[in-house]
N, C-alpha and C positions, 0 to 999 in steps of 0.2 A: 437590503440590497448590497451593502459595503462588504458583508460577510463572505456573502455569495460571488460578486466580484473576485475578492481577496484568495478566495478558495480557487476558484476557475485559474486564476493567475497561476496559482501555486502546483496545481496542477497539466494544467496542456504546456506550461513552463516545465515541468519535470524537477520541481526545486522539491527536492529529495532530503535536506537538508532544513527546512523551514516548515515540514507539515506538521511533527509531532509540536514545535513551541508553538505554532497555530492552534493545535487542537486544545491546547492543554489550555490558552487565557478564552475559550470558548462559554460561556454562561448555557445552561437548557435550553436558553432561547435560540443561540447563535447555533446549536446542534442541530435541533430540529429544521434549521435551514439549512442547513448541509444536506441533512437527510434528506428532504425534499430534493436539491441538486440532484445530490446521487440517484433517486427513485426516476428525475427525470432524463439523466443525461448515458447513466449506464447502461449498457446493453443496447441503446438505441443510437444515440450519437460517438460516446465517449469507449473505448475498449476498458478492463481493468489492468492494474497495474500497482505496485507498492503501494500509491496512495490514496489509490480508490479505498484500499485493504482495511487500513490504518483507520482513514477518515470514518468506513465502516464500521468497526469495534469501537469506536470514541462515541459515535452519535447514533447507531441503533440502541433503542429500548429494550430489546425484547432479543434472545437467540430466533425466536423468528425471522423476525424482521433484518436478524445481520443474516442469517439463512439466505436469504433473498437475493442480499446486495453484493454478498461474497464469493468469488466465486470459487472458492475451495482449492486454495493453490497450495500443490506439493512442498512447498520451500514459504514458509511465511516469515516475513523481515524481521528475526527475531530478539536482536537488540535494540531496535527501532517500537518495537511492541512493548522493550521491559521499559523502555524511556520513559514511554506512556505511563505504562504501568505503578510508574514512580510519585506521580500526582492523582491518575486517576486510573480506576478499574471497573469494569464497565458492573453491576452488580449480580450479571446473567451467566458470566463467562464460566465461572467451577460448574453448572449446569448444562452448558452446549460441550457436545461430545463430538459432532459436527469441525468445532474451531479444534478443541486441545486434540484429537487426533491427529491433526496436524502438524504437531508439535512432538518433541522427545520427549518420552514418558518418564525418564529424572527428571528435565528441563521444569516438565509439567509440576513434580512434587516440588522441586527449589520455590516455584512460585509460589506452591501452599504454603511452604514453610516460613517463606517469610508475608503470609498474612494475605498474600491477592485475592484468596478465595478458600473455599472448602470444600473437597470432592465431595459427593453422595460416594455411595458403595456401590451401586452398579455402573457407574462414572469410571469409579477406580479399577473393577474389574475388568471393564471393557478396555481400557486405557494400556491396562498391564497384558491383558492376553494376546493383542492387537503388536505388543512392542517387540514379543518376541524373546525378550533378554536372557542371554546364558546365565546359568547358574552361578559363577563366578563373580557376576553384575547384582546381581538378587540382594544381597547383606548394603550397596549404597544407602540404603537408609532403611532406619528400623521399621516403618510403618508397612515395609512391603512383606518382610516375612510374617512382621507381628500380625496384621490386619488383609493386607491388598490380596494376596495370594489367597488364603480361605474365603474370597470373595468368590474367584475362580469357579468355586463348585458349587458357589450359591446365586449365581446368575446365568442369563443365557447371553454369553460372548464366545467369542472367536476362540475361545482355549482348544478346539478338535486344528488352528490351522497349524502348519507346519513351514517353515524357509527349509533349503541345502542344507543346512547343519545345524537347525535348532529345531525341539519340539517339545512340546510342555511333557510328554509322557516321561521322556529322558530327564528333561531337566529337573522334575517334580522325584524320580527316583534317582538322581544326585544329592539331591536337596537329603533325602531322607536316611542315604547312605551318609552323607556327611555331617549326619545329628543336625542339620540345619533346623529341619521342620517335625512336628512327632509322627512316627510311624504310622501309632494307631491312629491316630484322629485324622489321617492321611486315608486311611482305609474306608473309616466309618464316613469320613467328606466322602470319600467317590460315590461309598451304596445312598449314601442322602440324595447325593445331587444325578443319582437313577431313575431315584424316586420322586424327582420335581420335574420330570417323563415332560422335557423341555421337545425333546427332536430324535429322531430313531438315531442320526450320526451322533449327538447330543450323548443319547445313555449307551450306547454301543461303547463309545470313548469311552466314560469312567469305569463302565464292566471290565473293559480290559486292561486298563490302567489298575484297578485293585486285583486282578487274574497277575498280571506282571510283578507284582509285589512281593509274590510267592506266599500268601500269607498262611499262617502255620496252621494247625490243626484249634490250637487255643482260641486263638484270634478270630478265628472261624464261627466257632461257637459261642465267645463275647458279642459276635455282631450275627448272629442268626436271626434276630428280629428284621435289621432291618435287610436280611438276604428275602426271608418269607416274603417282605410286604413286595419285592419285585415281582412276583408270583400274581399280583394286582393290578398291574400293568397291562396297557392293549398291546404293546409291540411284543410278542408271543415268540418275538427271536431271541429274546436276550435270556429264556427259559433253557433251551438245554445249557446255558454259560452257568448260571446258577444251578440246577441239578448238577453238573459236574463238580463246582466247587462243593456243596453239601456233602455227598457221594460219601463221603471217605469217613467223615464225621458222625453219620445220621445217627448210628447209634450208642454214642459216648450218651452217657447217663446225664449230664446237663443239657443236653438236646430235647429242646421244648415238642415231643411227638405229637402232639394233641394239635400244637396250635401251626405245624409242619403239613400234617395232613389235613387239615383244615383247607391252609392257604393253598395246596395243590389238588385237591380234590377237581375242580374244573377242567384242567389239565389232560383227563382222561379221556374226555368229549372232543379234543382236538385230533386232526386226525396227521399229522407232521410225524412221520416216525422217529425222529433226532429228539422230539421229545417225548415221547410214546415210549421208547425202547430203554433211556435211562429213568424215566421216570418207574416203570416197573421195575427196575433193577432196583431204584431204593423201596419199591414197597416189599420187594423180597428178601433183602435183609431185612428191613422193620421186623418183616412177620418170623423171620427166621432166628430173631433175638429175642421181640418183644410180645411172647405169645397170647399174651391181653390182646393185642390187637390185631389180631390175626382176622376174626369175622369184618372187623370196620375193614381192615385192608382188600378183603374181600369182595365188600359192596363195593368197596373203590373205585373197583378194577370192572364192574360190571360193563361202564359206558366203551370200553375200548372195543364190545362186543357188536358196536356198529358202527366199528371200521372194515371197511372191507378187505383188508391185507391178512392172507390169510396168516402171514406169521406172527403180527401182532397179534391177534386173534390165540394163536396157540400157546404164547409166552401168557397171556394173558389165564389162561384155561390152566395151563401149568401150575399158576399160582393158589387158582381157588383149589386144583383137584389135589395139591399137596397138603396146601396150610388149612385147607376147608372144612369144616365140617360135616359131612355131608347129611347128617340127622338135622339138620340147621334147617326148620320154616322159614326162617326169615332168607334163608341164599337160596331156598328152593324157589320161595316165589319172586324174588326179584329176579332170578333169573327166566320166567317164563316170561318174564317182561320184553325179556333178550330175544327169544327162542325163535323169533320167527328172523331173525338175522347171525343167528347163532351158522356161521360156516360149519360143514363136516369135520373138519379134524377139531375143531374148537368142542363142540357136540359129542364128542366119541368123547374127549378127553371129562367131559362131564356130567355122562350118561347116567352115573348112581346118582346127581345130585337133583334132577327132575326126572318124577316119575312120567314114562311115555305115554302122549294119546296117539289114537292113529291120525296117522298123518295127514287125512283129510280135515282133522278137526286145526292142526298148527297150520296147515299150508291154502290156502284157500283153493276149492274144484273146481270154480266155475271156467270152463269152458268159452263161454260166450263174451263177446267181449262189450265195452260197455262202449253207449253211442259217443261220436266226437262231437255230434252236434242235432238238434232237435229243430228239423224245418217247423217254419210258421205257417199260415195260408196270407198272400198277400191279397188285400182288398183293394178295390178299383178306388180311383176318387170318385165320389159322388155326387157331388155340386159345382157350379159356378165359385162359387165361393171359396171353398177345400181349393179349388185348383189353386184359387190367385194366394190363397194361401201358402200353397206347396210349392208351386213356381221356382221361386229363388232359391228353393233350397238344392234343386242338382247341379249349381253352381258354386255351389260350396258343401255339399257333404258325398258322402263317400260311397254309401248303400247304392251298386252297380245297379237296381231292379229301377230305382225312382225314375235316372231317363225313359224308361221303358212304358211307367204309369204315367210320365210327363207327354209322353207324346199318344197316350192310349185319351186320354182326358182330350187334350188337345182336339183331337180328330171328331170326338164324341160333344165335345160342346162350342166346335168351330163356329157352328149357325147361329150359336145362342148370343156369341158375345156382341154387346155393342159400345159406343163409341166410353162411356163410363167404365167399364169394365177395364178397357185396355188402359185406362187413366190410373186404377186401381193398380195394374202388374208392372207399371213404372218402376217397383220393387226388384220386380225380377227381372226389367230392363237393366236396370242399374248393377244388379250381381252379373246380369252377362256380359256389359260394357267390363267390368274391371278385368274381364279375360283377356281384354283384347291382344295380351302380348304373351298368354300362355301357349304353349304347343299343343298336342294331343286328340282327345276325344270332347274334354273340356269346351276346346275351342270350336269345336267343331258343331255342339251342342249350342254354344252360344250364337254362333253365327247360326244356327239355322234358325233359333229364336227369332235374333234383331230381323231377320230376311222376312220372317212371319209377321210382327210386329210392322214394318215397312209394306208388308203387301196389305195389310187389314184395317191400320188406323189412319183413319180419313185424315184429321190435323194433327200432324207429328208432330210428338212432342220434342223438347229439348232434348231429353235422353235420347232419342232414337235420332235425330239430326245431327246429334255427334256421332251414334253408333253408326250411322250412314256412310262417318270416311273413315272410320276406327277399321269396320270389316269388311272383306269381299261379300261379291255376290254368290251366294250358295253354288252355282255352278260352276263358279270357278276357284271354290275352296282347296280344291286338289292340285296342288303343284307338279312339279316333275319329281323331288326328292320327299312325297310323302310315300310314306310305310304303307303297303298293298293292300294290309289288312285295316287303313282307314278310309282305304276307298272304296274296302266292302261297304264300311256302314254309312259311307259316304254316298252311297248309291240305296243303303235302306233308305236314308232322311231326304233323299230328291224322290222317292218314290211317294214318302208321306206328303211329301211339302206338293207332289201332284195332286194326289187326293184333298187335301184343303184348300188347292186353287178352285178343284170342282164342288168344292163341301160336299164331298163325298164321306159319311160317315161313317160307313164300314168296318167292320169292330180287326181290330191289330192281330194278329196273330201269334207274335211272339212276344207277349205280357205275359210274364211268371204265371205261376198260378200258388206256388209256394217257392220261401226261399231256400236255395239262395238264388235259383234261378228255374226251377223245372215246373215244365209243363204237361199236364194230365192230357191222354190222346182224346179221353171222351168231351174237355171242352175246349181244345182245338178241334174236333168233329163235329161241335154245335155249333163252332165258329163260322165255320165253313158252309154250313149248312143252311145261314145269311147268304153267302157269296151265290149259294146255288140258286136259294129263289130271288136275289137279283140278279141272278146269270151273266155275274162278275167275277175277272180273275182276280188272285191275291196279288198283290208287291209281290215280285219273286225275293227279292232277298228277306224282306219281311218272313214270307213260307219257311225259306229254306232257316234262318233262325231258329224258328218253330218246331220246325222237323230234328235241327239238330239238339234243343232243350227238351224235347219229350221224353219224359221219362220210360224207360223200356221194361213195364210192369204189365202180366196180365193183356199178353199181346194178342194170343187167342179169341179172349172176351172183347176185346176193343178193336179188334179188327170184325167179327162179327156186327156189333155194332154201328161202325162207320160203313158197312154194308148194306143195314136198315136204313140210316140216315139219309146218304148222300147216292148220287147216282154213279155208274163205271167212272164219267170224265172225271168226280170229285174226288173218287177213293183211290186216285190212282198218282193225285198227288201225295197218297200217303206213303207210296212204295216205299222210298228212305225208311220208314218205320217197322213196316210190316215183313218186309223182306230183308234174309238176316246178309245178302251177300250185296246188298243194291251197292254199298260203299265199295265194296272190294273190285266191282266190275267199272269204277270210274278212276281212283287212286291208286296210287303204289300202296304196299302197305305195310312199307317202312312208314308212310306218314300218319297209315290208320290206327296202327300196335306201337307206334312209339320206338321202334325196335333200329331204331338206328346205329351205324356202328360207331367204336368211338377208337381213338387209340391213344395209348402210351406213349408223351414224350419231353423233352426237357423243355420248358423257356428260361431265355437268357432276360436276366434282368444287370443292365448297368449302372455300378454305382460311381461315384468319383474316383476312387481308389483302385475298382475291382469289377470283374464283369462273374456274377452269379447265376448258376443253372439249376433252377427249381425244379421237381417231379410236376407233369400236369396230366388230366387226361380231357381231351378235346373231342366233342362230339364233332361228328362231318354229315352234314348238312348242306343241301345243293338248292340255292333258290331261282327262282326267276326275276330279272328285272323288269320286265314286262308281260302282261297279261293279254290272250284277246278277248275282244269287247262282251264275249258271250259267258265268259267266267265266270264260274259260280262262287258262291259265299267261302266255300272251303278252300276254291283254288287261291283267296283272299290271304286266304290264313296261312295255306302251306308256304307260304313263300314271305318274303326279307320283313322284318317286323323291331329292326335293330331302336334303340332308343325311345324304347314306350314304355311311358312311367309306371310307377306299382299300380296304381288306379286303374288305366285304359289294361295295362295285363289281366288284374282279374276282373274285368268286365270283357275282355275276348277270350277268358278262359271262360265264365258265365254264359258266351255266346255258344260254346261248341264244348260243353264239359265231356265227353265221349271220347273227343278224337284232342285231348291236351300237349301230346307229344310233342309236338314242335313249337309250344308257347315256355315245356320246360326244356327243351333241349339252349331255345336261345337264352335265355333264363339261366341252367348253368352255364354255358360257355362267356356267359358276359360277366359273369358272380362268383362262381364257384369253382373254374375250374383245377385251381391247387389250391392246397391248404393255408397256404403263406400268405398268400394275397389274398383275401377273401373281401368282397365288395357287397356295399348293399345290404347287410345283414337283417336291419329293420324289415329291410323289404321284401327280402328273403321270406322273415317269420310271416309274414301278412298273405304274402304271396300262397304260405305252402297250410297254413291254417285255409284258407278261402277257398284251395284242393279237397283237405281233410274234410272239409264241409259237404263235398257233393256224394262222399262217400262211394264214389265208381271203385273199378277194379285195379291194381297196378298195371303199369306198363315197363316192359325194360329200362326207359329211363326217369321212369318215377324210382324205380329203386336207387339208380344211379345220383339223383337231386336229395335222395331221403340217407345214404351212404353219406353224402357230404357234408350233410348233416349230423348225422351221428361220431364225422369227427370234427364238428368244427369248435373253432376256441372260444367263441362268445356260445356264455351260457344258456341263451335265451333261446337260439337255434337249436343250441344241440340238446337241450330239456326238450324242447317241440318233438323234435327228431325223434327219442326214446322213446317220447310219449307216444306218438305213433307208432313204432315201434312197437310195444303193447297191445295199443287198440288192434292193432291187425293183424299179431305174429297168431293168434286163434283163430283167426279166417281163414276158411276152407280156401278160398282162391289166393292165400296168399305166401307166394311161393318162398320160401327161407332160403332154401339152395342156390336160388339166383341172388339175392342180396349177400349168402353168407361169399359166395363165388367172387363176386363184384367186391366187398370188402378184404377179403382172403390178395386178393389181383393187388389191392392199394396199397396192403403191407407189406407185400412181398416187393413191391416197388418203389417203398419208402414211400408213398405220396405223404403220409400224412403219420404224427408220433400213434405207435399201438396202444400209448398210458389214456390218451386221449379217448378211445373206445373202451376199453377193458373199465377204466374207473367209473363209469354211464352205465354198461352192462351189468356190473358188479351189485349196483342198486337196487336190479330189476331182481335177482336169482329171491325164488321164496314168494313170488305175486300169487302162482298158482301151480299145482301140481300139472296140467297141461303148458303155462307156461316156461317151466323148467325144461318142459320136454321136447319144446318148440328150439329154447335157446341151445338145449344140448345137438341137435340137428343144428343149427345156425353155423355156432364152434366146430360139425367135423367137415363143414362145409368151408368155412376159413381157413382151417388149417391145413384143406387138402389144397386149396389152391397156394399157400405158402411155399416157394419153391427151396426160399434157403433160409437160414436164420437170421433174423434181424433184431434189433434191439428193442426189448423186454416182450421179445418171443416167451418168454418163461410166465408173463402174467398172462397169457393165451391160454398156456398149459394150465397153469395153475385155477384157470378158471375151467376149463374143461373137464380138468381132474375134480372140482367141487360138485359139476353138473352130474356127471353121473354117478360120485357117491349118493348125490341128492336123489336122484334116477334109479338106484340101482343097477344101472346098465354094464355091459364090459364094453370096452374101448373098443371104438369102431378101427374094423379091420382093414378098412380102405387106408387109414393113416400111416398103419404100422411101416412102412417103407422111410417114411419121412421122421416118424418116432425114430427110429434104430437109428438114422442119418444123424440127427441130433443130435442123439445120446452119447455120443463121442463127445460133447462141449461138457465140462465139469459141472458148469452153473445150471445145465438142463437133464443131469444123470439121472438124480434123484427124482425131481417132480414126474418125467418119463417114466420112472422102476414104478413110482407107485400106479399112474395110470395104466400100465398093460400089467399090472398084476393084482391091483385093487387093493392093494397094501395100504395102511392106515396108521397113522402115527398113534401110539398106546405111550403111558406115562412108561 
């Protein structure tokens, strides 16, 4: 305790003067009381200050433990620390990089040299890179040039930082101009410490630092090993730096060619044209000197044959159709390997080197496009059992149909359950209690559960005695600011929850019958056919669900039918089905076709600095805030649906898959509607896949949702997108003109970059000879809507000019106005001359 006393004293005294001859007649024992002080006083009672510092570095064990207690001060008391230093040295301290950073980086060497300690090497390099020192300062002591310095490039320290007027690049080529350090081992350190691929700023630095050396032609090819092994490297930038350095050298006669081409062979599969375009420039002097290797340079150059730029592509074709062989098996067949991604002028340029089949046999003909998705038939639950089984699960999974099987079951074994039963669904009690603070259709699910569960089970249980003040009463689940289209189905589930107040068992009407959601007319017409011989109506919104999921197959046959079945009063609920205008004569039908307008225009976005005006295009959409009471399911839908999650959306898309327009119109104007901001992309994909499923026909702004997609910047969308794209560009009803029109409108008003479509579409050319002929219509359909040229206009052409060499066609004549406009810009002369003349690049 005398320690501890003594210590305190010397401290909240501030005697400045008396700590270090304290510390110093200190025993391990009397440290570790310190320690403890310190662990308990610092930070909590006491502030730091010089002697907290001091007492710190005397009595911690471990650079940990001074880590802790020190608090890292800019300025440390440092003739007071050598004082110390003079009797005792803590034995940790050449080890914490924490403390000697603190300190001057001579200051640091004085103290090694006279014995306090011994750097490591990545100590000393962090030490010296961190300090900064001009070249001038470097020669202080011999260990910095001898050793500290070629630390530098063998660790990962600060040597990329730079102050106002100092930088290791400069100072490192001072060094070497003033015979300080050797040249070459200056060079061969930077490609080493490339190749220890520490951090892209990391090996960027040394690349350029040995580019800035100027190093000669000799030295180049002394250190060609270790230029190749950067060719091994994942950061694929620091590649065109090394091909340019190679470039000049490649074919001096001590240039290792074998093991050159080796290391860059990969290289070809990349599609970056900065290193595409010099990389063939050295395999074409290779072959132009070293005609041994002319076939290998050959196959080399195969993989560049699927990139889609058509002028890689022709540099590339250049090379095989000069240096090639063309008697060569071995380039004949690797190149059919190519063939079905071989561009036209690539193809032309090396037409002797594969023999032709006809093009049905390279290009695939089918026609027909392949399904996106293959319905199931959904089965009823069948037991007591299965239900309490299934119960919990439309509380937590996703499949839109299972509410629909949840409350079909329900109704069907209402009578059966007894008081055991409901003790058993306690399960699904408990998955609907955790809703209690979700939003949506979820909640609205659960509460009509707990409401059922409370109307049926004689002794409530605990779960449901909570769920009691967790949820309203089902009739009054609907507030003033719910979304119109949850008081559709809000008014289906009071209609059910009637029918089980009566145990009325009546079979549901609108339960799939396969997914992802449609229903066969002929057993909704058995359904119904219940209803008639108990000479009972349906739930109207139950029906009208019904009406709207009935698949429209075979309407002749199935209308006959529900004419044998049912009597006039029953088959005349089928009108919505049978008759093609019933919708037209209720709706507008902007809301039935989708066909809503949209317009062009800027939004301002505000940043700190700047107020920004992006391209958008905003659908205009008129809804109601209120409904009267006689509203039907659809009037539900037409109207305000703002903030409903991706789940409750495709389950009100599953309610009315027909009439989707206004679940995508809100859909993109809340996600989509410019390219910069794009929101929700997950949900997007989920969204627009669980469309692609029901396989209906488009609608004007399905094209417009499926456009934004094909240019949007996350891959995952715009793969969807294409892919659709695909599936349906061979569908009879599916219109190209209006998409290419709608796309053509967005680049003409910059919505969104043109690289972003062209590089997607570029993938698809070669799926199928009908596909070709699909996208060559898409393109004159873009580019008539193009009004003026915009930026990389020229990959439009240049893709249009592919399509119909691939086509055979001549250039549609609708364009030609806006071709000749063009043709005036230098960068679009040539791609233009060939398009309206069918010209073809020949070696």
């Amino acid at each position: 305790m005398l320690i501890e006393e003594d210590f305190k004293a010397i401290y909240l005294n501030y005697k400045i003067k008396e700590i270090v001859p304290f510390l110093k007649k200190l025993t391990p024992k009397d440290k570790k009381e310190v320690a403890v002080v310190l662990k308990k006083r610092i930070n909590k009672e006491w502030g730091h200050n010089t002697i907290s510092v001091l007492a710190a570095l005397a009595c911690c064990t471990t650079k940990e433990e001074f880590g802790k207690l020190s608090p890292g001060y800019y300025s440390l008391p440092i003739e007071l620390i050598e004082e110390l230093f003079e009797s005792y040295v803590p034995v940790w301290v050449g080890e914490s990089y924490p403390f000697l950073s603190e300190v001057d980086y001579l200051k640091v060497l004085e103290w090694e040299q006279r014995g306090y300690f011994r750097l490591n090497d990545e100590i000393s390099a962090s030490l010296l890179s961190s300090s900064l020192l001009p070249a001038d300062q470097l020669d202080s002591y011999p260990v910095i040039l001898d050793s500290h310095i070629w630390f530098l490039f063998e660790y990962e320290c600060s040597v990329t930082a730079r102050s106002r007027d100092v930088n290791w690049k400069d100072t490192l080529k001072i060094l070497v101009q003033n015979n300080k350090i050797d040249r070459f081992k200056v060079l061969q350190s930077s490609l080493k410490a490339v190749n220890l691929n520490f951090s892209k700023e990391h090996n960027t630095w040394f690349l350029e630092l040995f580019t800035s050396l100027e190093p000669s032609g000799h030295e180049i090819v002394d250190l060609q090993e270790e230029l190749f092994l950067i060719f091994h490297s994942t950061q694929s930038s620091l590649f065109p730096g090394v091909l340019k350095i190679i470039h000049p050298v490649i074919t001096e006669k001590k240039i290792k060619t074998e093991e050159f081409l080796q290391a860059v062979a990969p290289l070809a599969t990349l599609s970056t044209k900065n290193i595409i375009n010099p990389l063939l420039q050295s395999f074409e002097k290779i072959a132009g000197i070293h005609t041994s290797y002319s076939e290998k340079i050959c196959l080399l150059v195969m993989p560049v044959f699927l990139n889609k730029d058509k002028s890689v592509q022709v540099k590339g074709a250049k090379i095989i159709a000069k240096y090639g062989d063309f008697k060569s098996e071995k380039l004949g067949e690797e190149l059919k390997l190519y063939s079905g991604s071989l561009l036209s002028d690539a193809s032309i340029l090396l037409e002797q080197f594969v023999v032709k089949k006809e093009t049905e046999n390279t290009i695939g003909k089918s026609k027909e496009s392949v399904s996106w998705y293959t319905p199931e038939v959904i089965l009823p639950i069948d037991t007591v059992d299965d239900f309490i089984f299934f119960a919990p699960r439309i509380f937590n999974h996703h499949e839109s149909y299972y509410s629909d099987l949840f409350l079909d079951a329900l109704i069907r074994f209402n009578d059966k359950f007894d008081e055991e039963h409901f003790n058993q669904l306690e399960p699904a009690f408990k998955a609907a209690l955790a809703l209690k603070d979700t939003p949506g259709l979820h909640h609205l699910w659960a509460t009509f559960f707990i409401n059922y569960g409370l109307l049926k089970q004689k002794k409530k249980s605990n779960i449901l005695s909570e769920a009691r003040l967790a949820f309203p009463d089902l009739d009054n689940w609907v507030q003033k600011r719910t979304p119109l289209i949850f008081k559709g189905f809000h008014k289906l589930l009071s209609g059910v929850f009637e029918f089980l107040k009566q145990d009325n068992n009546l079979p549901l009407l609108s339960v799939p019958d396969y997914t992802p959601c449609w229903i066969t007319i002929q057993n909704l017409v058995d359904k119904l056919v219940v209803y008639q011989q108990k000479k009972e109506q349906p739930i109207p919104f139950d029906l009208q669900i019904a009406l709207l999921r009935t698949r429209k197959e075979n309407l002749a046959e199935a209308e006959k039918y529900a004419k044998e079945k049912l009597s006039e009063e029953y088959v005349d609920l089928l009108k919505p089905v049978f008759e093609a205008n019933y919708f037209k004569d209720h709706y507008q039908n902007v809301y039935l076709n989708g066909s809503f307008k949209w317009d062009f225009s800027y939004r301002k976005i505000h940043k700190w600095d700047r107020t920004e005006e992006i391209p958008q295009i905003v659908i205009q959409m008129e809804n109601r805030k209120e409904l009267p009471k006689n509203a039907d399911f659809l009037d539900h839908l037409f109207n305000s649906f703002h903030h409903v999650s991706d789940d409750d959306l495709i389950y009100i898309l599953y309610a009315t898959p027909y009439f989707s327009g206004s679940v995508f119109g809100k859909k993109y104007n809340e996600t989509l509607s410019n390219s910069i901001y794009q929101y929700d992309i997950k949900g997007n994909v989920r969204f627009f896949d669980a469309w692609m499923k029901l396989n209906v026909p488009f609608q004007p702004v399905h094209y417009l949702f499926l456009s934004a997609g094909l240019f949007n910047k996350g891959r995952t969308f715009s793969g969807m997108a294409f892919e659709a794209l695909v599936n349906r560009a061979v569908s009879e009803d599916f219109e190209v003109q209006t998409l290419g029109k709608l796309i053509g409108n967005k680049i003409g008003f910059e919505w969104a970059p043109v690289k972003r479509f062209t590089d997607g579409l570029s993938d698809l050319i070669n799926l199928s000879i009908h596909h070709n002929h699909v996208f060559e219509k898409l393109l004159i359909a873009i580019l008539s809507a193009v009004e003026k040229p915009v930026f990389n206009l020229k990959k439009l052409l240049e893709l249009y000019n592919e399509l119909i060499t691939l086509n055979q066609s001549e250039a549609d004549k609708t364009i030609f106005d806006q071709l000749d406009e063009w043709g005036k810009q230098n960068n679009l002369k040539k791609t233009i001359h060939q398009i309206k003349t069918n010209e073809r690049k020949t070696i």
